[in-house]
C-alpha positions, 0 to 999 in steps of 0.5 A: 083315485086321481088325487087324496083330496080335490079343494073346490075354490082357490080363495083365501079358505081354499087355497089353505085349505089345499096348501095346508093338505099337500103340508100333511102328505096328502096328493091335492089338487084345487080347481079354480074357474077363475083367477086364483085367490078367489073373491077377496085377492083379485076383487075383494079384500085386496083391491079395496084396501088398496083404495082405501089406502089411496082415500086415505092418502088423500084425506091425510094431504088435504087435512096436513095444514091443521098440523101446519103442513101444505101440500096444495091441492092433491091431484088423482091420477085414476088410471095410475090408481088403477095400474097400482091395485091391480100390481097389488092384487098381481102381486097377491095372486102370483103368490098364491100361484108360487105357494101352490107350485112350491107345495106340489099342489095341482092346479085345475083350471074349470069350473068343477061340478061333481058327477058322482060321489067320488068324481068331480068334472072340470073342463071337460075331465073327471077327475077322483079323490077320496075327500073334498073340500067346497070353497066355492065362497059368495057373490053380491046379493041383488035388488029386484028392480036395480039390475046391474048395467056397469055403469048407472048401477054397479056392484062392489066388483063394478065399484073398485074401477072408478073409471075416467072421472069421479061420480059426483053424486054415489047413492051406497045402497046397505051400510055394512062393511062393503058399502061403508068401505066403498063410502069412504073411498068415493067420498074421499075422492070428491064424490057426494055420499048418500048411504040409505040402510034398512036397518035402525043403525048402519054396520048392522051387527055391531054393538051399538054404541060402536055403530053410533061412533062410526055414524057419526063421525062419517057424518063429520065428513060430509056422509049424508046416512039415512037408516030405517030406509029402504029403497023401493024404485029407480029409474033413469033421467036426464039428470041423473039416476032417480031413486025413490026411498021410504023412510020408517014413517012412510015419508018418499024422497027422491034421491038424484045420483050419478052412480048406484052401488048396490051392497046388502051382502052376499049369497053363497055359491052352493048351487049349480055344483050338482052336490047332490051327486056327491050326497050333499045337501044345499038349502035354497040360499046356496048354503051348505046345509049341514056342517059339523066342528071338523067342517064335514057336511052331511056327506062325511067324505064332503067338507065346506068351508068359508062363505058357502058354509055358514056366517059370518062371510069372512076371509080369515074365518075361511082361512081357519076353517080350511086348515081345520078340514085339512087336518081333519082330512088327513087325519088329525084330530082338528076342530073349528071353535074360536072367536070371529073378530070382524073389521070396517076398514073405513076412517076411523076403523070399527073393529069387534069380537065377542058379544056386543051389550046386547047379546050378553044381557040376552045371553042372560049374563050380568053385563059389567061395561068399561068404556075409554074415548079416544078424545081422552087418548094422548096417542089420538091428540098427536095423531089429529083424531078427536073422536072414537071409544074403546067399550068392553063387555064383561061378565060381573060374577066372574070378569072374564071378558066377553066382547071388545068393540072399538071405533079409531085408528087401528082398530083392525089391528088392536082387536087381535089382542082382544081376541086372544084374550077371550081365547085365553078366558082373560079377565077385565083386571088382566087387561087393566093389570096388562102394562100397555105402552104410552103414548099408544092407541092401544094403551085406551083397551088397558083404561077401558078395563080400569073403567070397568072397575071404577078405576080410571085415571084419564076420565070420570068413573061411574059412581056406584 
């Protein structure tokens, strides 16, 4: 065999998964058809929080004189934005590069398709290995009917390049991450914002009552958000890009923007790898079919990992199930089986892990619910922010923590201690007991927890 282990897909799953392998011993190539770092570094994760960061900026100058503070009237520099996410995604990519070379791992440049069970083509070559891990990722879902043309109607990779001017009017079709994210971007920029989603609440799988914060506080910024809607034609005219939506009740409105971003998820690239030669399994979203805790298909010698393998398409669950293949791989007795925090990076932040109110009464749990305002937060007041919550989800029998949903500034970042929590089994008493530091954001998860309990300080407990 030419190499121990062949990963398909440098992006954040791959490149772990590979660079994780060659750590352990194993002689590791990885192919890559594009540019290193995959989806999330080169038009992803990377480029989009350098603009949010940009809107951020922006938001910050214009808001500075109710703090007494006047910078005047920002002025955006867009090529100059431009040159400095892309130095930014340079930086990120080159690094995967190095991390490769300094762990002896090969790089294949091609597209890599399988021509055997063993065997993997790539650029005209085949190449052997033992093992292989698919990291082949995702791509944007489409709309029949709203077809790309990079101009009047774009995708998320299309949305990153602003272009020489800002659209005035930007129609965000989906309300998940993507779309929310780019939302805040465009509307922070000077665009008007229309975000239309099908579904009853925007960001889709997040606990309610998070998603009502985020909505509405959206809204306070000028975000126009119609939910239960859903598109149903466009075309182009003269003043814009017409598109016809349809509320719950059947009622049509035409909807006049400059630009469209189409952002209802994504689909897997499980297809056109020719897995079947390797024995492996695809169903007709491009999912791998079967993947089991040491992330092996059905082929046991095949592993999947990141978005072609299974939900939640997240980056860092990628990252873990990639080293998890490439213990298993190499021998270690390796497992995937943690909690997926998941984070909306627009301002504020919604931020969860865990089971949302929802799915822990339909997990047939007696739910015990601590909630803590952020308007009750001495941190939040200094910092501006007047809206946002911190709810907790938490079994009444035994206490243990069973979900944390937050809406507010940092919430990307507090989620992790909440995280480990459920990884730990804490309980709602050791958060509450946990000492947080004062003034904090952070210290809302600690009063959250003593609400659960009646034991609030800050604000009024619930009577029982």
């Amino acid at each position: 065999m030419d190499f121990d282990l062949i990963v398909i897909g440098s992006g954040p799953g791959g490149y772990h998964a590979a660079i994780r392998a060659a750590q352990l011993g194993l002689k590791v190539a990885c192919v890559e058809k594009g540019a290193v770092g995959g989806v999330c570094l080169n038009v992803g994760c990377i480029p989009t929080k350098a603009l949010l960061h940009v809107a951020a900026e922006l938001r910050g100058a214009k808001d500075a004189s109710a703090f007494g503070v006047d910078f005047g009237t920002p002025k955006v520099d867009l090529a100059a934005v431009d040159r400095w996410k892309l130095d930014v995604v340079k930086k990120q990519t080159s690094g995967v590069g190095m991390l490769f070379k300094g762990n002896k791992v090969t790089l294949l440049e091609g597209e890599g398709r399988f021509t055997g069970k063993n065997t993997v083509e790539v650029a005209g070559k085949a190449y052997t290995a033992e093992k292989f891990v698919i990291a082949t990722g995702s791509r944007p879902a489409a709309i029949p009917g709203f077809e790309l043309d990079g101009d009047r109607i774009i995708d998320s990779t299309g949305a990153l390049t602003i272009g020489a001017s800002v659209p005035a009017r930007l129609l965000v079709i989906g309300a998940g991450a993507i779309g929310l994210e780019f939302a805040d971007v465009y509307s922070s920029f000077g665009s008007e914002v229309t975000v239309v989603e099908m579904l009853p609440q925007i960001a889709g799988a997040a606990d309610a009552d998070a998603s009502k914060e985020l909505a509405k506080a959206l809204e306070k910024r000028g975000m126009r958000i119609l939910t239960s809607t859903k598109v149903v034609s466009q075309k182009a005219t003269a003043k814009g890009t017409e598109v016809t939506v349809e509320g719950q009740d059947g009622k049509r409105e035409v909807i006049t923007a400059d630009r469209v971003l189409v952002a209802v998820g994504r689909r897997p690239n499980g297809a056109g790898l020719g897995l079947e030669a390797a024995g492996v399994q695809v169903d007709e979203r491009g999912f791998v079919t079967v993947v089991n805790d040491h992330m092996q298909t059905n082929a046991p010698h095949v592993y999947a990992i990141g978005d072609v393998a299974r939900a939640p398409l997240l980056a860092h669950k990628a990252m873990k199930e990639g080293i998890v293949a490439a213990e298993h791989a190499a021998g270690m007795p390796s497992a995937y089986d943690t909690v997926v925090p998941s984070v909306i990076y627009t301002e504020p932040e919604l931020a969860s892990v865990g089971m949302t109110e929802a799915e822990a009464k339909e997990a047939g749990f007696e739910v015990r619910v601590g909630r803590f305002p952020l308007s009750a937060s001495g941190r939040a007041s200094t910092l501006g922010v007047s809206g946002g919550l911190v709810k907790l989800i938490g079994d009444a029998k035994t206490d243990i923590l069973l979900g944390f949903h937050m809406v507010g500034p940092n919430a990307g970042d507090i989620v992790s201690e909440a995280a480990l929590a459920i990884e730990m089994g804490a309980t709602l008493e050791d958060i509450a007991l946990t000492q947080h530091p004062h003034p904090t954001i952070s210290e809302a998860v600690m009063e959250a927890a003593e609400h659960a309990h009646g034991k609030a300080i800050h604000i009024a407990n619930r009577r029982r």
